[in-house]
C-alpha angles and dihedrals in degrees: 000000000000103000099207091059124100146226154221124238101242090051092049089046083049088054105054091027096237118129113256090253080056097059093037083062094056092054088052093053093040098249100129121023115231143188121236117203137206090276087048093251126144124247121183124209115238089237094047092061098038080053094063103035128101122255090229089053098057081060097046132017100192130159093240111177135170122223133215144179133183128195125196100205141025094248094057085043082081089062091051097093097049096044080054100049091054088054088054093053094040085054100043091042098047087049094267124151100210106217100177143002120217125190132149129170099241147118117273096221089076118084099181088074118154089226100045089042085054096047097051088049080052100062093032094064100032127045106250125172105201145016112217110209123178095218132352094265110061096082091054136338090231130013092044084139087057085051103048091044097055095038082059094054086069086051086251114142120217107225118190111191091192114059112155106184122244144156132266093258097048087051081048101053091045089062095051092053086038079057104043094049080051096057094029087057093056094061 
């Protein structure tokens, strides 16, 4: 490639396998330097990319994920394989290469779970585009924009195959009961 050339944004974010917001978020924090134009677009030097790419992903550019699944009770752990199992076919049938599958039987108000700590070793040491969730909440019952947020620093996109659509105080009133079982169930 012709290092002085430039590109677009979508085509950068194609390359390294990382979503467009994602690499608006490295300009902000000064990770990958970018061109604006006079319509305010990015444009990324050739050199600049190369600069921040991989070595293993100049040779591939698959769609790698992880998956993961969390269940609350014993009696919701029956329904684990199969709610596996739809996020397999969900993956492979959306491109994706399936590294690793993560599930663990355990509340979501408790970040220190075997399962999620393993998963966020997993994608700090190894290059993973994407994190396949069922619903928002399977990470963790409250703080999935901390999540996400950090996820996307590593250039790991969150991707949650279920999202029904509802309003702030619905969201609002989820995390209040998702509190009070918290708290209810440490008595």
């Amino acid at each position: 490639m012709n290092s002085k050339r430039l590109l677009k944004i979508g085509d950068v974010a194609g390359l390294l396998g990382v979503t467009p917001q994602t690499l608006r978020n490295w300009t902000n924090r000064g990770y990958i330097n970018t061109i604006i134009g006079k319509g305010g677009h990015r444009r990324f030097m050739v050199s600049e990319v190369e600069r921040i790419m991989e070595p293993k992903q100049r040779d591939t550019q698959s769609k790698n994920c992880l998956l993961y699944r969390r269940v609350s009770t014993s009696v919701q752990k029956e329904n684990l394989k199969h709610q596996i199992e739809r996020l397999q076919v969900f993956a492979i049938s959306n491109g994706f290469t399936i590294d690793s599958v993560y599930k663990e039987n355990a509340s979501g108000m408790n970040f220190k779970r075997r399962g999620l700590l393993k998963l966020l070793d997993y994608f700090q040491q190894h290059r993973v585009n994407t994190v396949i969730i069922e619903e928002k909440d399977m990470l963790a019952r409250l703080g999935e924009d901390l999540l996400k947020e950090f996820l996307s620093s590593y250039g790991t996109e969150l991707l949650i195959v279920n999202t029904a659509d509802s309003d702030y105080s619905q969201e609002i009133i989820d995390d209040m009961i998702a509190i009070i079982i918290n708290f209810s169930s440490r008595l």
